[in-house]
OpenMM code with the backbone's topology and positions (N, CA, C; nanometers):
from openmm import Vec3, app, unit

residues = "UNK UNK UNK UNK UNK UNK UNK UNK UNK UNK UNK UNK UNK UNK UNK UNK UNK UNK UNK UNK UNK UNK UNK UNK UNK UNK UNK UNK UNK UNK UNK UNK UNK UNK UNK UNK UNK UNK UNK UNK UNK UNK UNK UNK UNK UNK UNK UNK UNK UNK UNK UNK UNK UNK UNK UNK UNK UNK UNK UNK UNK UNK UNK UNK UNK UNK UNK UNK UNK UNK UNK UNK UNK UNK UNK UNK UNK UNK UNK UNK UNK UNK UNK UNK UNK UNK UNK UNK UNK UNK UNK UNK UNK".split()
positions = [
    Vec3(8.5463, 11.5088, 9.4013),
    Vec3(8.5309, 11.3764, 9.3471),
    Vec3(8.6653, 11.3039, 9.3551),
    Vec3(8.6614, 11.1978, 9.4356),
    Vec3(8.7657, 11.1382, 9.4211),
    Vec3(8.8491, 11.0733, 9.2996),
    Vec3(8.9949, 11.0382, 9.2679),
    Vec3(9.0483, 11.0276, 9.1708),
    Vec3(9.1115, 10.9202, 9.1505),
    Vec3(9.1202, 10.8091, 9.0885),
    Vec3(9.1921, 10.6784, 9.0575),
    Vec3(9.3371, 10.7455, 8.9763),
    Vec3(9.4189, 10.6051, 9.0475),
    Vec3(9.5766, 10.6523, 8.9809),
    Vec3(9.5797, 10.6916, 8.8414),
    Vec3(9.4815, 10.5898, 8.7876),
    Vec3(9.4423, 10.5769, 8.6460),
    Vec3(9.3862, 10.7299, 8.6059),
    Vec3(9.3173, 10.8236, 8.6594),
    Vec3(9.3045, 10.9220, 8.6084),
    Vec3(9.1631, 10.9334, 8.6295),
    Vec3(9.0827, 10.8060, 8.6068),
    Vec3(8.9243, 10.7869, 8.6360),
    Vec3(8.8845, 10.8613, 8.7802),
    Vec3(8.7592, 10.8835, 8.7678),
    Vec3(8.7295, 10.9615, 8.9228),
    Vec3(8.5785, 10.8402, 8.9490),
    Vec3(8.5917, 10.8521, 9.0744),
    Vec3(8.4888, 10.8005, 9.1181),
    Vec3(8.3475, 10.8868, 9.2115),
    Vec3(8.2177, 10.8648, 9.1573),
    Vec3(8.1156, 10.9288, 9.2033),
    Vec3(8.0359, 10.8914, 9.3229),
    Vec3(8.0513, 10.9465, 9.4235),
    Vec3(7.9621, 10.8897, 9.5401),
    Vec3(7.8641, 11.0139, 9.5776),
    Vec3(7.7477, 10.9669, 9.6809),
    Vec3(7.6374, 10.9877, 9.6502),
    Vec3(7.6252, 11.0096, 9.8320),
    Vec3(7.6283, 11.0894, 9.9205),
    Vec3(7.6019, 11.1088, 10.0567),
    Vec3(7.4549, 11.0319, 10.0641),
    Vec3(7.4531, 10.9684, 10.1285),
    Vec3(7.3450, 10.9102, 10.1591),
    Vec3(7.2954, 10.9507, 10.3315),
    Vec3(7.3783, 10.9778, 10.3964),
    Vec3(7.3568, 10.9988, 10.5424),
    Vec3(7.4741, 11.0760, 10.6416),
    Vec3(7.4165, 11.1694, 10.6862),
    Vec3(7.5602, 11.2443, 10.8041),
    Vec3(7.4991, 11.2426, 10.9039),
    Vec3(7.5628, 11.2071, 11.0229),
    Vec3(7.5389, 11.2397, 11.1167),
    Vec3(7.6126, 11.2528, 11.2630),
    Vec3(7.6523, 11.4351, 11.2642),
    Vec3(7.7586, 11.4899, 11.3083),
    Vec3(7.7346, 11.4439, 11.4608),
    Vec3(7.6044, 11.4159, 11.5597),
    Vec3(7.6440, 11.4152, 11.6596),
    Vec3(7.7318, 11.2271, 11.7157),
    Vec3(7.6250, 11.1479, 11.6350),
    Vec3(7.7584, 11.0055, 11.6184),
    Vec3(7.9045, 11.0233, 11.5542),
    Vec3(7.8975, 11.1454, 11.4702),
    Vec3(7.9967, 11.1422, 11.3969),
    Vec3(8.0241, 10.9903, 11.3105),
    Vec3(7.9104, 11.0390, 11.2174),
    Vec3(7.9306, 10.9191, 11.1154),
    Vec3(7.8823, 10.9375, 10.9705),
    Vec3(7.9020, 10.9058, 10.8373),
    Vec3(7.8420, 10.9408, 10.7184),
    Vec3(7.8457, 10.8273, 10.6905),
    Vec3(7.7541, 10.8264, 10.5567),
    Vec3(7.7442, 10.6716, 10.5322),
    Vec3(7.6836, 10.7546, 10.3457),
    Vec3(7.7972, 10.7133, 10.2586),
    Vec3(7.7823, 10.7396, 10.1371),
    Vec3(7.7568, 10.5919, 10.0200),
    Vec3(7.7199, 10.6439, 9.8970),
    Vec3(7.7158, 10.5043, 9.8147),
    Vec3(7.8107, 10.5438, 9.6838),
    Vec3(7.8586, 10.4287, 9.6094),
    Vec3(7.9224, 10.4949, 9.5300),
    Vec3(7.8422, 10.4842, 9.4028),
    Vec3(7.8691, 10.5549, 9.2619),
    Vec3(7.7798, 10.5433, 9.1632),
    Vec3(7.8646, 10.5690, 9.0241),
    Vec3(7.9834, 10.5203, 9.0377),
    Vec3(8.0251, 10.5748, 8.9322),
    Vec3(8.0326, 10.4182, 8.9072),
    Vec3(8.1145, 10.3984, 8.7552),
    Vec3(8.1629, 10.2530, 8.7179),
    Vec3(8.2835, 10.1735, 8.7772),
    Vec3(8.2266, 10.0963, 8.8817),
    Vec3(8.2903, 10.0159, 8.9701),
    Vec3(8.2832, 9.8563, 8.9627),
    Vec3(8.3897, 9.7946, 9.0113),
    Vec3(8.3036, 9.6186, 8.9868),
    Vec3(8.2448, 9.5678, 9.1056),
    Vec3(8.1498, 9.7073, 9.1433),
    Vec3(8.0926, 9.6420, 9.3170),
    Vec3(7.9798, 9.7110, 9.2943),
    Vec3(7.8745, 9.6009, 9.3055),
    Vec3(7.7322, 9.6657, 9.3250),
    Vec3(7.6981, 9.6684, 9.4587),
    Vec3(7.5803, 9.7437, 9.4826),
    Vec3(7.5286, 9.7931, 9.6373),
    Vec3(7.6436, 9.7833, 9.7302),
    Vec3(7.7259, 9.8990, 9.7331),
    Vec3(7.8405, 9.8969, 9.7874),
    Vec3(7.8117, 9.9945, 9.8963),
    Vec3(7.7485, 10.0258, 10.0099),
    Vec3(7.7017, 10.1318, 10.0607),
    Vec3(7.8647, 10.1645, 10.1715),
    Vec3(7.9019, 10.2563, 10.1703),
    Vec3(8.0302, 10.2581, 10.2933),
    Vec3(7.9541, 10.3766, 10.4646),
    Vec3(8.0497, 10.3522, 10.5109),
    Vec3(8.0382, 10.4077, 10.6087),
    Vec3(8.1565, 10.3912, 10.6936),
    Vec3(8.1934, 10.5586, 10.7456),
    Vec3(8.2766, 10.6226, 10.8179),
    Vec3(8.2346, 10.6415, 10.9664),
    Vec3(8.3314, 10.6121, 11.0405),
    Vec3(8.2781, 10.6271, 11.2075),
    Vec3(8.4174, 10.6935, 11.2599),
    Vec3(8.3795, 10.8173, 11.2932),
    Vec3(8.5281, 10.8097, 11.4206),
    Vec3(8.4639, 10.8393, 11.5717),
    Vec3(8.5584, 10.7839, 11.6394),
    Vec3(8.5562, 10.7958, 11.7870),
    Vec3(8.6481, 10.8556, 11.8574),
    Vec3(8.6404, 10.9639, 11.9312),
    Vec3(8.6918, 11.0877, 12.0181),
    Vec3(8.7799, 10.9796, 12.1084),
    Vec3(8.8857, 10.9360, 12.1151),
    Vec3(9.0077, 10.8551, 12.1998),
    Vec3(9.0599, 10.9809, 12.3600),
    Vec3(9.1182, 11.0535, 12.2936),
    Vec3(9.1305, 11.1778, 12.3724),
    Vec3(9.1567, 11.3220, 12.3031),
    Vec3(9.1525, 11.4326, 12.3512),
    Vec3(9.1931, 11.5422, 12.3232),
    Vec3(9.3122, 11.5393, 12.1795),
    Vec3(9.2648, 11.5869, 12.0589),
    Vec3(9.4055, 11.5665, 11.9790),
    Vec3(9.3737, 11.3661, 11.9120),
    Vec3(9.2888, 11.3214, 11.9540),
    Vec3(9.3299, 11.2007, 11.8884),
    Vec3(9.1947, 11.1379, 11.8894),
    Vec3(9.1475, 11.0656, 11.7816),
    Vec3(9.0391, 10.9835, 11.7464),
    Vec3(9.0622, 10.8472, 11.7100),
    Vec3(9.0082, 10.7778, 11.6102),
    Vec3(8.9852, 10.6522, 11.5710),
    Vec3(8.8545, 10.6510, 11.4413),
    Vec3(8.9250, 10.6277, 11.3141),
    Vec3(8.8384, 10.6236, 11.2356),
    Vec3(8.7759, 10.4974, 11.1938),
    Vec3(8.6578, 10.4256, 11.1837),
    Vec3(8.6677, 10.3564, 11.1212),
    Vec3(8.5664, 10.3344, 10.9976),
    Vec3(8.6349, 10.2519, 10.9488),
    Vec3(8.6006, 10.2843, 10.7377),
    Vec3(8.5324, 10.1312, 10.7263),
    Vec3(8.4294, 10.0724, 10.7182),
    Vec3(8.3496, 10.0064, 10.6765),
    Vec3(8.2597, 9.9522, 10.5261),
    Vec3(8.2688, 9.8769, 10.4419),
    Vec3(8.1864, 9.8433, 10.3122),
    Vec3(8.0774, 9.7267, 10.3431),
    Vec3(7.9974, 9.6984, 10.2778),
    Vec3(7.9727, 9.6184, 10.2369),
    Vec3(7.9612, 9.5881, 10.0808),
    Vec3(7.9497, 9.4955, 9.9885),
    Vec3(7.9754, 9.5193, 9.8950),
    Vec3(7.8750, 9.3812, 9.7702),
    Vec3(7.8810, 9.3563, 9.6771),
    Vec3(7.8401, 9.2382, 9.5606),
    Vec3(7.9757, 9.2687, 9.4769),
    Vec3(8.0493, 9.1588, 9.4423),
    Vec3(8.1398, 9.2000, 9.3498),
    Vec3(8.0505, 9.2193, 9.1700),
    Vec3(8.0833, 9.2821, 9.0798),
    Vec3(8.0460, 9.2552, 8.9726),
    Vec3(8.1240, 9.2405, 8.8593),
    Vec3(8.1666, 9.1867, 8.8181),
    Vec3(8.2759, 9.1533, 8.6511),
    Vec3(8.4062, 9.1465, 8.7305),
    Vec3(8.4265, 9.0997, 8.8788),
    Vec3(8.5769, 9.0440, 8.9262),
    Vec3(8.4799, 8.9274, 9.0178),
    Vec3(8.6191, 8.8226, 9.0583),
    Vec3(8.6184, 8.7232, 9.1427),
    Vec3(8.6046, 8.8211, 9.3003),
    Vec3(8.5434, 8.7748, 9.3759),
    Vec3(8.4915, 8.8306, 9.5264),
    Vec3(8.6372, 8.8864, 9.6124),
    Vec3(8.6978, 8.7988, 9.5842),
    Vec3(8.8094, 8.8471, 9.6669),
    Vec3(8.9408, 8.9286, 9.5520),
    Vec3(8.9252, 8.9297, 9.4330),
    Vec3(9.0195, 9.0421, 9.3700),
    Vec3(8.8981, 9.1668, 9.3861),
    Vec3(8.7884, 9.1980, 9.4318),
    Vec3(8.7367, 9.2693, 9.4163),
    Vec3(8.7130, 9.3776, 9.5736),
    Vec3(8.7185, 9.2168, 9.6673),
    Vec3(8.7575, 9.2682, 9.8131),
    Vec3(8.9251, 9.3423, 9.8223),
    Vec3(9.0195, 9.2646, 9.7556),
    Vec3(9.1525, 9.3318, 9.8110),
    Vec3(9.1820, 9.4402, 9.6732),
    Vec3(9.0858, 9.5230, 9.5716),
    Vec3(9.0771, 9.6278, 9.5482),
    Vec3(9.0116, 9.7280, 9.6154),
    Vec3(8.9412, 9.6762, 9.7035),
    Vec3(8.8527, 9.8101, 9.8167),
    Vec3(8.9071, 9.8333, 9.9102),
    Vec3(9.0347, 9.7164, 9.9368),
    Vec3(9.1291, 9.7074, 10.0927),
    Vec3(9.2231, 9.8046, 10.0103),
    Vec3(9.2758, 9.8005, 9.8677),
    Vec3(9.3563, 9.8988, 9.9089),
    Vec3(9.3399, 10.0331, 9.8276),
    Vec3(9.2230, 10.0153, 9.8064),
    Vec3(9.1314, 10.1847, 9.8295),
    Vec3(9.1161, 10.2457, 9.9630),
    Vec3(9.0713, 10.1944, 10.0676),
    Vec3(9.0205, 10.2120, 10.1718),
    Vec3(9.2081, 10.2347, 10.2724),
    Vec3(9.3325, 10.1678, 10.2224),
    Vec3(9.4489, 10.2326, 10.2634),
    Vec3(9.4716, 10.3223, 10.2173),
    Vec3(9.4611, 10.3339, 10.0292),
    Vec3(9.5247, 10.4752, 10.0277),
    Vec3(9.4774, 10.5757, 10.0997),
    Vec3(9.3224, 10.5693, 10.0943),
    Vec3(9.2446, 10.7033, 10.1672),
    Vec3(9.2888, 10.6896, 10.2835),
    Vec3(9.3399, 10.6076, 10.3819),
    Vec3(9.4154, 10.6389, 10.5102),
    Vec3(9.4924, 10.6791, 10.5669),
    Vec3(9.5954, 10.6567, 10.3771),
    Vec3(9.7182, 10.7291, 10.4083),
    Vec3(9.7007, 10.8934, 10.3153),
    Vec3(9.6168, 10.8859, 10.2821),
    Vec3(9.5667, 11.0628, 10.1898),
    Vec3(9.5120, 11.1503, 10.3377),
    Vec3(9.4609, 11.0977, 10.4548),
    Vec3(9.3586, 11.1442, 10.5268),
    Vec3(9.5018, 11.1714, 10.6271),
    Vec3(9.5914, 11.0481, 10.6941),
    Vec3(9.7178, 11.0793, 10.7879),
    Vec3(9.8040, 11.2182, 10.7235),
    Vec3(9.8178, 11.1680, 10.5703),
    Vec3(9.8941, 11.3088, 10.5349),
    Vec3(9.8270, 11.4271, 10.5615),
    Vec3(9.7102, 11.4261, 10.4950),
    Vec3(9.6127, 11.5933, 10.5256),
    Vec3(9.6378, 11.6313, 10.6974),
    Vec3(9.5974, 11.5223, 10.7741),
    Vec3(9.6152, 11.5544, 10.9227),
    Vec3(9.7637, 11.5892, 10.9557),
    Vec3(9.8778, 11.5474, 10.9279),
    Vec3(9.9824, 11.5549, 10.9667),
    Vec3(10.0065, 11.7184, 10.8995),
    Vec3(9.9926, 11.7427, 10.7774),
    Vec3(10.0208, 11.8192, 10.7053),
    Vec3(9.9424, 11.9965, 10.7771),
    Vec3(9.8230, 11.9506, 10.8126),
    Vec3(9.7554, 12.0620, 10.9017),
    Vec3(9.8153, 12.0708, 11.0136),
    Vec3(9.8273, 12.0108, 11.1088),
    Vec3(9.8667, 11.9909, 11.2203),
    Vec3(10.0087, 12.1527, 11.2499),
    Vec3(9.9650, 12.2438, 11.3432),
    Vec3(10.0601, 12.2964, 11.3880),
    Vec3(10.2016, 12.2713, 11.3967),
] * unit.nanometer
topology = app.Topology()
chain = topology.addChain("A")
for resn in residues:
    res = topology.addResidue(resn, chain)
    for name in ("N", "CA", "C"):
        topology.addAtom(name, app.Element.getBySymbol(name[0]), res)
């Protein structure tokens, strides 16, 4: 379960995998200010050793203005980019 700086964790809900597109598509369900927020993950095979992820929302804001609610998911959607570069770098031979 993922974890807010704050200490709060957030609950998401797999809604869809599918390893040969290589794509999931989860919802979240914990207490958020975004209703029907469905996300979805895509990566694409670039070459040997290297891909391309990409991280997708759609979203309803709820109890924020649309755009403090958009540039809280922009920088959700960085940290996890930079949590996901470290894990990769960190595995990496």
């Amino acid at each position: 379960m993922p974890t807010n700086a704050d200490g709060s964790t957030i609950v998401e809900r797999l809604e869809a995998l599918d390893d040969v597109a290589r794509r999931l598509s989860y919802a979240l369900l914990s207490d958020t200010p975004f209703r029907d927020c469905p996300d979805r993950r895509d990566r694409d095979e670039l070459n040997p050793g290297q891909c391309k992820v990409t991280w997708a929302a759609s979203f309803q804001p709820d109890g924020l203005p649309a755009n403090e609610a958009q540039e809280m998911l922009e920088g959700a959607f960085e940290s996890n980019r930079r949590a996901l570069q470290h894990f990769l770098e960190s595995a990496s031979p």
